[in-house]
N, CA and C atoms as a LAMMPS dump frame, in Angstrom:
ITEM: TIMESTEP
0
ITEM: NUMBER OF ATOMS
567
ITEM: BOX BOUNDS ff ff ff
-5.0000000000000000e+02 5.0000000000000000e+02
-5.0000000000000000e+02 5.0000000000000000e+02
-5.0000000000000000e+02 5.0000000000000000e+02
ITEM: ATOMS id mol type element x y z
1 1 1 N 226.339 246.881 100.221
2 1 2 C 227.693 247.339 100.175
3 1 3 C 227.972 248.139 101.447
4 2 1 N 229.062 247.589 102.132
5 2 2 C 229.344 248.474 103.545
6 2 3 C 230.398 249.263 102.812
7 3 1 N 229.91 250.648 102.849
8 3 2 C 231.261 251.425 102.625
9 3 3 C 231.673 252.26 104.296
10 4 1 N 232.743 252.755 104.445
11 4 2 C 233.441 253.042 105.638
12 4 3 C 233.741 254.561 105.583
13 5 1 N 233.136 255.228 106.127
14 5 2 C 233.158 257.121 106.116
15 5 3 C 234.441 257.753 106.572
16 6 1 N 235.303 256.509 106.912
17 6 2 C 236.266 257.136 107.743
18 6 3 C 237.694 256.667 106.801
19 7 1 N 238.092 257.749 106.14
20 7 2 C 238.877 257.942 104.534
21 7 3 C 240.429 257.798 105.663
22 8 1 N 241.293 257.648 104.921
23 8 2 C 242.719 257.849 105.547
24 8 3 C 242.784 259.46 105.945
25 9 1 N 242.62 259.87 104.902
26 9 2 C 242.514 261.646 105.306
27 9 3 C 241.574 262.141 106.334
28 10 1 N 240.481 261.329 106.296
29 10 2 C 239.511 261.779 107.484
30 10 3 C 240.262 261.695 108.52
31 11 1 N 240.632 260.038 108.854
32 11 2 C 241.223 259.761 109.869
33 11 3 C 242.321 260.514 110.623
34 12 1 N 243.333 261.069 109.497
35 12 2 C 243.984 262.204 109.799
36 12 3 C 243.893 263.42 110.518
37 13 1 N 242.986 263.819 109.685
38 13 2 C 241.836 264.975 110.527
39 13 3 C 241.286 264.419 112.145
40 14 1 N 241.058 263.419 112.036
41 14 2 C 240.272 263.245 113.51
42 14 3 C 241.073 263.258 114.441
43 15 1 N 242.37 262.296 113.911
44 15 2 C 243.357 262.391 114.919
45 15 3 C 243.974 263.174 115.451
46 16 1 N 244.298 264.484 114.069
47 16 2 C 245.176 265.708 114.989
48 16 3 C 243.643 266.523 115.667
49 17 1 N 242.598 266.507 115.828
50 17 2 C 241.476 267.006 116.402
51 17 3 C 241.819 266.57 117.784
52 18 1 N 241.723 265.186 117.667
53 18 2 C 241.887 264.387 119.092
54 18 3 C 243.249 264.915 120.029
55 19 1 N 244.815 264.946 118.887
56 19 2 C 245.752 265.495 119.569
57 19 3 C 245.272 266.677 120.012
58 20 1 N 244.872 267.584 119.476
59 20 2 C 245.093 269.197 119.782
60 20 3 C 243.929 269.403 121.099
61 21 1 N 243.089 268.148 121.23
62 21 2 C 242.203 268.38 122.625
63 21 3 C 242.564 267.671 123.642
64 22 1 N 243.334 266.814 123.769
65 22 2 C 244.486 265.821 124.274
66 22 3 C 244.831 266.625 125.378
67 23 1 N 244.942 266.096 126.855
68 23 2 C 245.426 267.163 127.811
69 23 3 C 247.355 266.931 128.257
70 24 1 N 247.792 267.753 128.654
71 24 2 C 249.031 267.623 128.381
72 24 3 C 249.457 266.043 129.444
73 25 1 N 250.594 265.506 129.275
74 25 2 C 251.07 264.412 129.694
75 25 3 C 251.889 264.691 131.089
76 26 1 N 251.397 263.69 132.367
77 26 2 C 251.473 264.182 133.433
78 26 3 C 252.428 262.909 133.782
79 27 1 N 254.067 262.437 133.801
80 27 2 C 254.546 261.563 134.6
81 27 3 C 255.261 261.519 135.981
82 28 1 N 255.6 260.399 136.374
83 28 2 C 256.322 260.841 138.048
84 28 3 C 257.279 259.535 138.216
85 29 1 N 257.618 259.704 138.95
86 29 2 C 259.027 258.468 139.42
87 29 3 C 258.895 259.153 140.848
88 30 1 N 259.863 257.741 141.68
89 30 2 C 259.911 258.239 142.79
90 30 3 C 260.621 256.822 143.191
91 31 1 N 261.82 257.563 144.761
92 31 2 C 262.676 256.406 145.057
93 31 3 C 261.783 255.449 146.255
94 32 1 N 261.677 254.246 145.628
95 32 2 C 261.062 253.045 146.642
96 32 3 C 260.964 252.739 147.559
97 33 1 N 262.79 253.187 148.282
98 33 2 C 263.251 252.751 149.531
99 33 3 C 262.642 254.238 150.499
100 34 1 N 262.395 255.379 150.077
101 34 2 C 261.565 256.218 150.945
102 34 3 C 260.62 256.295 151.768
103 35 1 N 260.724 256.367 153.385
104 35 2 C 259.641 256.649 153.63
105 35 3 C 258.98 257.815 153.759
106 36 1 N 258.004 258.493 152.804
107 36 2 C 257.321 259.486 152.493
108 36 3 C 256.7 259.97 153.829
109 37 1 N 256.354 258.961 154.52
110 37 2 C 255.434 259.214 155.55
111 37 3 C 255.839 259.925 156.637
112 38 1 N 257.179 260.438 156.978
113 38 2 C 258.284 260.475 157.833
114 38 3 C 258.288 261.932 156.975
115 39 1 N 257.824 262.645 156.349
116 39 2 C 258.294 264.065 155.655
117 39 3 C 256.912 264.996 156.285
118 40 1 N 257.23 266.231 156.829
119 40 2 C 256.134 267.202 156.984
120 40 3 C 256.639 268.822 156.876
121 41 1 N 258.054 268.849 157.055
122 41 2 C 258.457 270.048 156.291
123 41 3 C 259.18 270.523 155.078
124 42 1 N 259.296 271.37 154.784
125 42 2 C 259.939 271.4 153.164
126 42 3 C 260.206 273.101 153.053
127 43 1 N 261.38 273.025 152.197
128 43 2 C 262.112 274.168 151.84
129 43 3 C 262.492 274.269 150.534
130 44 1 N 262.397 275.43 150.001
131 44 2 C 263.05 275.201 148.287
132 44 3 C 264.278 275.758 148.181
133 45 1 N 265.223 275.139 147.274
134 45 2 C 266.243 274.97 147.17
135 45 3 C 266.823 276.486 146.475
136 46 1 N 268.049 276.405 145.919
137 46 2 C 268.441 277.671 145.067
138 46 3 C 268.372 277.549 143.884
139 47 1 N 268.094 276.717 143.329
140 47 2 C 268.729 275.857 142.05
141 47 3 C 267.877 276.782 141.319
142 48 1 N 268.639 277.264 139.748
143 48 2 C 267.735 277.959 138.772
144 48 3 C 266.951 277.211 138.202
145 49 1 N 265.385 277.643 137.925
146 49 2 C 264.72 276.773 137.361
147 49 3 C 264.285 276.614 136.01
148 50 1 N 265.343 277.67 135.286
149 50 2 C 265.235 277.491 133.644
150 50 3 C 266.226 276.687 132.888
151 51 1 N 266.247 276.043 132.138
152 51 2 C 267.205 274.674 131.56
153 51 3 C 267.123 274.935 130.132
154 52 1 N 268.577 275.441 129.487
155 52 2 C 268.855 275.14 128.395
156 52 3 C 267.362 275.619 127.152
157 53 1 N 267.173 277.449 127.648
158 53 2 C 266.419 277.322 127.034
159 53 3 C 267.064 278.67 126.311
160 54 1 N 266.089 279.184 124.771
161 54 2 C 266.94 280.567 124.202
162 54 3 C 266.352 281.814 124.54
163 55 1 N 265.626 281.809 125.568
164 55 2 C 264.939 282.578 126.423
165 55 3 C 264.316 282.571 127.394
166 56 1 N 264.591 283.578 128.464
167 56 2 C 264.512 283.86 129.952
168 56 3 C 262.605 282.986 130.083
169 57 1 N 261.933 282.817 130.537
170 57 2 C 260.599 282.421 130.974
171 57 3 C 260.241 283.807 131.686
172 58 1 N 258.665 284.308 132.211
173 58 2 C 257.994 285.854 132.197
174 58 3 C 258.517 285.231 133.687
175 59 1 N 259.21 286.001 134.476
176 59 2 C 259.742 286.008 136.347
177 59 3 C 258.134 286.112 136.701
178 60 1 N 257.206 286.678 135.893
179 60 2 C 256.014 286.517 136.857
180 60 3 C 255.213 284.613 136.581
181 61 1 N 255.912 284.197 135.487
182 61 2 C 255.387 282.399 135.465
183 61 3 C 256.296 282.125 136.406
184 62 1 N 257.471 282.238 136.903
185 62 2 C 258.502 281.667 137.758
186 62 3 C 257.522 281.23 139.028
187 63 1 N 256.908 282.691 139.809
188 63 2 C 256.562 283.189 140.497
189 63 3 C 255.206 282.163 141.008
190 64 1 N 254.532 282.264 139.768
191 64 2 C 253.186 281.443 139.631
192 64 3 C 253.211 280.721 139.98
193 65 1 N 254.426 279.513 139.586
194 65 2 C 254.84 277.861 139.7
195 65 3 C 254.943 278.083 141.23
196 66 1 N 256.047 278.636 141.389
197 66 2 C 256.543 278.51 142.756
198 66 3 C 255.371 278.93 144.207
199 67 1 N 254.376 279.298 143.825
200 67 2 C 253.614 279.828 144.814
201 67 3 C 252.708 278.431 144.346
202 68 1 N 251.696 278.031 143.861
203 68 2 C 251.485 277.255 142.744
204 68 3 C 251.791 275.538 143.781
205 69 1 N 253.044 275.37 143.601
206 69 2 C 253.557 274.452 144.269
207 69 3 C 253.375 274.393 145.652
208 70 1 N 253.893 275.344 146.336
209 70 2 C 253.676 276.138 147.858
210 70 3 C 252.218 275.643 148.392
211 71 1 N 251.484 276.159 147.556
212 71 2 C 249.924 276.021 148.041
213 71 3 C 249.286 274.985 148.011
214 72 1 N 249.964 273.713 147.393
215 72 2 C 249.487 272.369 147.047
216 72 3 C 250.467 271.79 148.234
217 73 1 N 251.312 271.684 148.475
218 73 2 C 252.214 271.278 149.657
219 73 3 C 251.58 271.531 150.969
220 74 1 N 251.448 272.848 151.062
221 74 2 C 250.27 273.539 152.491
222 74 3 C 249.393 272.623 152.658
223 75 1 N 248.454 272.556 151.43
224 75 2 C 247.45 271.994 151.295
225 75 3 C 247.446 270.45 151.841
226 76 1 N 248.43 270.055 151.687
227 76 2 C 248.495 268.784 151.948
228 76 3 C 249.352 268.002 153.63
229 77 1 N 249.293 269.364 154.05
230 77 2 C 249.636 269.276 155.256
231 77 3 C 250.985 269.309 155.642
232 78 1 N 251.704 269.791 154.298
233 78 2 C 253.392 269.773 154.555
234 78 3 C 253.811 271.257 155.265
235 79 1 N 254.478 271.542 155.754
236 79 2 C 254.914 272.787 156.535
237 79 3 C 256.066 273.556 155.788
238 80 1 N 256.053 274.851 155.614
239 80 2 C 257.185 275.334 154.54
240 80 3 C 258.509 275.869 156.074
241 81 1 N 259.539 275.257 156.188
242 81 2 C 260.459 275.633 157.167
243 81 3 C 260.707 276.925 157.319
244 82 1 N 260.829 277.098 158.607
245 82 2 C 260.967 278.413 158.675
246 82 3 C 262.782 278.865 158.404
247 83 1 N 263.069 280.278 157.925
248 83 2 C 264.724 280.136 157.867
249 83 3 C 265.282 279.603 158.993
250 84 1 N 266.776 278.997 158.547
251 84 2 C 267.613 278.097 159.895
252 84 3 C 267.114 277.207 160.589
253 85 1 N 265.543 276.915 160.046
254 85 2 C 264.9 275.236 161.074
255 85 3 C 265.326 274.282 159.005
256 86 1 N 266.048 273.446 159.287
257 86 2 C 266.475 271.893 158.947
258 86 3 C 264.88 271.303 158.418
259 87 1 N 264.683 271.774 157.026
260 87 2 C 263.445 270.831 156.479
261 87 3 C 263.925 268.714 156.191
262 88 1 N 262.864 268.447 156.241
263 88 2 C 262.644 267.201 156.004
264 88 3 C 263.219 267.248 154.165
265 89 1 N 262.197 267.917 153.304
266 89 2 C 262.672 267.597 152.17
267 89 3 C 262.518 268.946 151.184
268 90 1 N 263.208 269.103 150.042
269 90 2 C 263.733 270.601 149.432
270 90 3 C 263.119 270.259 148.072
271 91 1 N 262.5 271.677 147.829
272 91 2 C 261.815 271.346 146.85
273 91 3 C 262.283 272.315 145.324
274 92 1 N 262.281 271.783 144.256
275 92 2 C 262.619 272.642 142.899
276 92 3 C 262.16 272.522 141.82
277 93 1 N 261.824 272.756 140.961
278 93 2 C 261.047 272.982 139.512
279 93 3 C 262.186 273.033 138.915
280 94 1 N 262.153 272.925 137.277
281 94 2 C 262.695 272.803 135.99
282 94 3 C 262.051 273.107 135.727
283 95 1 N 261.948 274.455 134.69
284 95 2 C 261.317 274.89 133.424
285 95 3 C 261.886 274.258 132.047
286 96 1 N 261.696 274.233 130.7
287 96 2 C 262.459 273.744 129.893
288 96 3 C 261.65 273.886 128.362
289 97 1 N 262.019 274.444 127.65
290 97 2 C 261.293 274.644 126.255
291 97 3 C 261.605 274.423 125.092
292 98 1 N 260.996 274.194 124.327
293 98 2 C 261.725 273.499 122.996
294 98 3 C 260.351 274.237 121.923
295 99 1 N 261.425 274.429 120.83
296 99 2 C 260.591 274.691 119.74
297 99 3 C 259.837 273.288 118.76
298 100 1 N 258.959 273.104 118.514
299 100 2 C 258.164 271.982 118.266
300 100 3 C 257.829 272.228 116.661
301 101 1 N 257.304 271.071 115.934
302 101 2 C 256.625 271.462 114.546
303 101 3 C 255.436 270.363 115.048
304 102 1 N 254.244 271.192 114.658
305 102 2 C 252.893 270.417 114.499
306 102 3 C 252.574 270.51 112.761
307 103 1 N 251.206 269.541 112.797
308 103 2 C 250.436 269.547 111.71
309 103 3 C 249.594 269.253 111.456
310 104 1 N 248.468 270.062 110.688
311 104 2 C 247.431 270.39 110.701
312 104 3 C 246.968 269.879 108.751
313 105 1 N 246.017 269.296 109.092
314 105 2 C 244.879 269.088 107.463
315 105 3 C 244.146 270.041 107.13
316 106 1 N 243.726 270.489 106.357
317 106 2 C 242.329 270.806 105.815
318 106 3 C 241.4 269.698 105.221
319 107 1 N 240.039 269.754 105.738
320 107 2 C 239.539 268.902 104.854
321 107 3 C 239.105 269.195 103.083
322 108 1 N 238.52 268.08 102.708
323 108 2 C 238.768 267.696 101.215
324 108 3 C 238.315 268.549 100.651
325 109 1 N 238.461 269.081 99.702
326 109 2 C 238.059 270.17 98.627
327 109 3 C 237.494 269.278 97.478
328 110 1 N 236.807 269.494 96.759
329 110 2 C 236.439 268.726 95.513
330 110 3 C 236.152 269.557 94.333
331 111 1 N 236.102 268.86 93.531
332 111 2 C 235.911 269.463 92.027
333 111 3 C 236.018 268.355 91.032
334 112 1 N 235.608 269.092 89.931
335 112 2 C 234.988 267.988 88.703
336 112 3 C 235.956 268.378 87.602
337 113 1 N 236.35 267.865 86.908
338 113 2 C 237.148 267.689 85.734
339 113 3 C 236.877 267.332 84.512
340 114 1 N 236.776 268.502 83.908
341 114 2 C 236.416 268.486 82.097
342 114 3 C 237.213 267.634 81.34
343 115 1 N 238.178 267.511 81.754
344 115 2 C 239.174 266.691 80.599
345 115 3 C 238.237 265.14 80.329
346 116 1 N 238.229 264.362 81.601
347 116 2 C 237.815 263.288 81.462
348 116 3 C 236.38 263.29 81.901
349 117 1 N 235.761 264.261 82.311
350 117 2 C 234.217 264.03 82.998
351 117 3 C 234.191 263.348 84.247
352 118 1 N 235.169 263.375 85.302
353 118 2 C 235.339 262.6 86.613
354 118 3 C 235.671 263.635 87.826
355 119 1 N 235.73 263.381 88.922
356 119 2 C 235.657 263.916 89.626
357 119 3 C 236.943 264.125 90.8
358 120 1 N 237.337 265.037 91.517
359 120 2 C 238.626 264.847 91.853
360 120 3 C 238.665 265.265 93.423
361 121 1 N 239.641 264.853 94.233
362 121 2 C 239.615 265.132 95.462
363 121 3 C 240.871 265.908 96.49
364 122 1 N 241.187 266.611 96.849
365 122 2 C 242.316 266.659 97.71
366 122 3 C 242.548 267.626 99.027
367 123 1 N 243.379 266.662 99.979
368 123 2 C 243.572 267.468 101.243
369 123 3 C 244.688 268.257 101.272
370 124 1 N 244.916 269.313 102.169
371 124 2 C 245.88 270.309 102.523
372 124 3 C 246.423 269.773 103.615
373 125 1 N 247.679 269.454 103.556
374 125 2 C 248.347 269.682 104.858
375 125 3 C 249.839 270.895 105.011
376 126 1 N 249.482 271.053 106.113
377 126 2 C 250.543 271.898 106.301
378 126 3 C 251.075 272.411 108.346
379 127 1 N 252.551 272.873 107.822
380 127 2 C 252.935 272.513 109.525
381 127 3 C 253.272 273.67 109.913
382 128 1 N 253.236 273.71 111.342
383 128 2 C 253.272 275.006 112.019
384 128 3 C 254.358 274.955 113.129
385 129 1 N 254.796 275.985 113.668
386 129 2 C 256.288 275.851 114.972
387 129 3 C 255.334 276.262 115.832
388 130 1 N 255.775 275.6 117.049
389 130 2 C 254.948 276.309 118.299
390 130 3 C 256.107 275.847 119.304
391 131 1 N 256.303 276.577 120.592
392 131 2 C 256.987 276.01 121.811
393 131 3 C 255.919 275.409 122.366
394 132 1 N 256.932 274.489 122.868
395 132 2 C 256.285 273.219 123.792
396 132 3 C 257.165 273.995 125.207
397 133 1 N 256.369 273.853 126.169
398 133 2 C 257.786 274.354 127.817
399 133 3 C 257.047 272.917 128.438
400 134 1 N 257.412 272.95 129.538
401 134 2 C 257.762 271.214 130.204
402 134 3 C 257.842 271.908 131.875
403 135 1 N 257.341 271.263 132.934
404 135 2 C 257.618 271.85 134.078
405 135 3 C 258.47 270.201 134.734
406 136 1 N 259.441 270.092 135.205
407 136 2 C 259.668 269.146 136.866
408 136 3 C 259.83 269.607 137.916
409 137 1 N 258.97 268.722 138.509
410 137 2 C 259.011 269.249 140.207
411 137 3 C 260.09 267.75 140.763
412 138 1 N 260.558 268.56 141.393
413 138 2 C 261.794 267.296 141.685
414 138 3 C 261.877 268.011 143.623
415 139 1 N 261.844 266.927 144.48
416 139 2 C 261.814 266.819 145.684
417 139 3 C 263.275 265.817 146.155
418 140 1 N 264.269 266.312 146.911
419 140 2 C 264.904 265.956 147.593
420 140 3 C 265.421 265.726 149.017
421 141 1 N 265.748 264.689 149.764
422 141 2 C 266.105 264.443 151.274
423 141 3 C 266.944 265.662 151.138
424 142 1 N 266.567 266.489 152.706
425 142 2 C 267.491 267.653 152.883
426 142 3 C 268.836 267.353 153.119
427 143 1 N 268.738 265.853 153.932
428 143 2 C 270.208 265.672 154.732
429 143 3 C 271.054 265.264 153.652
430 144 1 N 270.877 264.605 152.379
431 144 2 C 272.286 264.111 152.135
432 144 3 C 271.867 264.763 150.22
433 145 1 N 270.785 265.397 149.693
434 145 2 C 270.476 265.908 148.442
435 145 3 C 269.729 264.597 147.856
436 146 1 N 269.598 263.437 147.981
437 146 2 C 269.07 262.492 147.293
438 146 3 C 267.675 262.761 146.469
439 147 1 N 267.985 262.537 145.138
440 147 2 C 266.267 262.423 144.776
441 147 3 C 265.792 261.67 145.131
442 148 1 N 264.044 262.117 145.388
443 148 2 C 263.025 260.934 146.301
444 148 3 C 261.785 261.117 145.207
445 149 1 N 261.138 261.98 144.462
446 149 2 C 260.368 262.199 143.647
447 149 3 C 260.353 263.086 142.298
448 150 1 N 260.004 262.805 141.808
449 150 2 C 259.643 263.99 140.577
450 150 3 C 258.485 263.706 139.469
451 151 1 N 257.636 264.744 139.197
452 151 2 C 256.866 264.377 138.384
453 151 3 C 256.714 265.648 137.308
454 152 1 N 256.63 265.598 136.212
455 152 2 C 256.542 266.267 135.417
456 152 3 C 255.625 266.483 134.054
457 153 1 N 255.103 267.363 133.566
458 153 2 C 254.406 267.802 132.756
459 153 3 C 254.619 268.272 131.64
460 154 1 N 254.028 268.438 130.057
461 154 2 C 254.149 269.328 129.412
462 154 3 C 253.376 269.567 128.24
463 155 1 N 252.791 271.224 127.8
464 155 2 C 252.147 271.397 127.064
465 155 3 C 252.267 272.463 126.301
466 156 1 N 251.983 272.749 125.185
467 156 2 C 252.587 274.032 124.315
468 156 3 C 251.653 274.985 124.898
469 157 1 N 250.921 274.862 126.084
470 157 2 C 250.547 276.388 126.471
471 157 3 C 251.852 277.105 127.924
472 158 1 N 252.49 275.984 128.119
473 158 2 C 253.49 276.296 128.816
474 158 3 C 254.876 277.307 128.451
475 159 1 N 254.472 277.624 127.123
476 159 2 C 255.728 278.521 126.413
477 159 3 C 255.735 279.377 127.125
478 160 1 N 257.29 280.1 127.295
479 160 2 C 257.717 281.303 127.773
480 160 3 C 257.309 282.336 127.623
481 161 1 N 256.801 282.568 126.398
482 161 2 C 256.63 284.068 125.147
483 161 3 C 254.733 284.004 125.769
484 162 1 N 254.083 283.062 125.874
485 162 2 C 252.773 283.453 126.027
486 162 3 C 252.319 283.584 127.668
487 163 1 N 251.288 284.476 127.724
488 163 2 C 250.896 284.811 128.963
489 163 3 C 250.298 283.51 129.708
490 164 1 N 250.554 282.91 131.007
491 164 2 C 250.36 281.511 131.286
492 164 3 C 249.065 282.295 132.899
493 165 1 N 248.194 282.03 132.713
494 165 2 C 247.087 282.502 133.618
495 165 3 C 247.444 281.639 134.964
496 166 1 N 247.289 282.163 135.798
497 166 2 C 247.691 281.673 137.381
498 166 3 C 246.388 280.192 137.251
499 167 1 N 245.498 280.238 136.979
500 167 2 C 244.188 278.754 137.014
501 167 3 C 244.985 277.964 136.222
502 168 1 N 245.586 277.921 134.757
503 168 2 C 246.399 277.402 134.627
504 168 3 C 247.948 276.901 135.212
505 169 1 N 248.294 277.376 135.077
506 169 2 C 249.747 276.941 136.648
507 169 3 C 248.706 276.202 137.418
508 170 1 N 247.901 276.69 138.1
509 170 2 C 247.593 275.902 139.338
510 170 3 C 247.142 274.393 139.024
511 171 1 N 246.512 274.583 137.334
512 171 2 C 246.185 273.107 136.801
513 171 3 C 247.323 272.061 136.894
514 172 1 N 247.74 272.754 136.046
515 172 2 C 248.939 271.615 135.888
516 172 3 C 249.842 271.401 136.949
517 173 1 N 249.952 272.064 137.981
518 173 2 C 250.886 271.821 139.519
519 173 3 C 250.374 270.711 139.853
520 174 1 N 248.927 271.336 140.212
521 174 2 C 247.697 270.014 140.742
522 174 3 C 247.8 268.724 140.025
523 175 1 N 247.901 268.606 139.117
524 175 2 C 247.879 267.228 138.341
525 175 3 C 249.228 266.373 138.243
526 176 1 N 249.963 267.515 138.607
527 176 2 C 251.597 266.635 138.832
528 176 3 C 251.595 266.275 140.295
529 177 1 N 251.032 266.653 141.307
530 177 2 C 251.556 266.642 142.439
531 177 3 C 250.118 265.859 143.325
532 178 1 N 249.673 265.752 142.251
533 178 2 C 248.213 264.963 142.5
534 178 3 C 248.659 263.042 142.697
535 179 1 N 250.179 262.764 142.756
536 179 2 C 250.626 261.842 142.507
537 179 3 C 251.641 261.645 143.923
538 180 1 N 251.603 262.993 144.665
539 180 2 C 252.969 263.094 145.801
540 180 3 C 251.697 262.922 146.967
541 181 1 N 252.082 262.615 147.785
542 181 2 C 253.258 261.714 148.175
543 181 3 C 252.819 260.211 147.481
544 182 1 N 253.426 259.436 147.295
545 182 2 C 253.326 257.683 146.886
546 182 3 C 252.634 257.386 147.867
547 183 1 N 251.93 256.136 147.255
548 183 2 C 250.844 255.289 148.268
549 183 3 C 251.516 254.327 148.033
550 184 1 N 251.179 253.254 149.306
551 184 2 C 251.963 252.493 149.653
552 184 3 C 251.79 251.141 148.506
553 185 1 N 250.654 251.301 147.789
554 185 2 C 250.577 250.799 146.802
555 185 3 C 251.415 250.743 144.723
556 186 1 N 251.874 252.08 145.468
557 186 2 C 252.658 252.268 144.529
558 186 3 C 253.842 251.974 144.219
559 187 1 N 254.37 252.536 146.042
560 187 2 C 255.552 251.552 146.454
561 187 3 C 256.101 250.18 146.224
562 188 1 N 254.912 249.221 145.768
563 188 2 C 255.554 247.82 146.03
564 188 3 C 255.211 247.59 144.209
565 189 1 N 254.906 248.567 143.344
566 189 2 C 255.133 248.225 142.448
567 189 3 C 256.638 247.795 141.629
């Protein structure tokens, strides 16, 4: 007899295990007709970078991102303009947060039953609110505002209300921007 260890409820369990170790979701777009290769300075824009949310984000996560970003751009050989020198391309973040419901199992409890002499089984579930926050980095041609890239992230350690550690920021910058500039392979997709 093949029996199978892996119950619907187990499965349940494994899966939100798997979600909750799951690393957050990293996408990007970017315009085709660009040539990327032709960009080496950059400036950030004015634009506010909190969106439609019911509270301000800590000015010291603002801070994080934005330096965060800065240092991955450097890094990559882009030049931050100096005031009144005309950058190649302008750079801005979106913050953005939403209140979320997760859910969580307990596994099976058991017990035996006098009435009939059999045995009985059952799981707990139950759900919890957490903020989810979301970062975009969105890059535009200086000369005419056009979007040329953006890639974006998001994970419920990104909430406003919790303390967001600078190694973090720097993770998730890195992994969005781990995608800029386009390869030319990407291009002809």
């Amino acid at each position: 007899m093949n029996k199978s260890f892996l119950t619907p409820a187990t499965a349940l369990i494994v899966s939100l295990l798997l979600m909750a170790c799951s690393s957050y979701q990293v996408k990007t777009d970017f315009d085709e007709t660009t040539d990327f290769s032709t960009l080496s300075t950059f400036a950030w824009t004015e634009a506010n970078p909190v969106k439609d949310t019911d509270s301000a984000p800590s000015p010291l996560l603002v801070a994080r991102i934005h330096d965060a970003i800065t240092a991955n751009l450097q890094a990559k050989q882009y030049v931050l303009a100096n005031a009144g020198k005309k950058p190649d391309f302008l750079v801005n973040f979106v913050l953005e947060s939403k209140e979320r419901t997760g859910v969580t199992a307990s596994p099976y409890s058991f017990g035996l039953g006098f009435h009939h002499h059999n045995f009985y089984s059952s799981t707990t579930v139950s759900t919890y609110q957490f903020t989810e926050g979301s970062i975009a980095i969105d890059f535009y041609m200086s000369e005419d505002k056009r979007p040329i890239w953006r890639g974006s992230a998001n994970k419920n350690f990104m909430g406003f209300h919790a303390d967001v550690s600078v190694e973090q920021v720097t993770e998730v910058v890195n992994r969005v921007l781990q995608a800029f500039p386009p390869t030319k392979e990407q291009t002809k997709k």
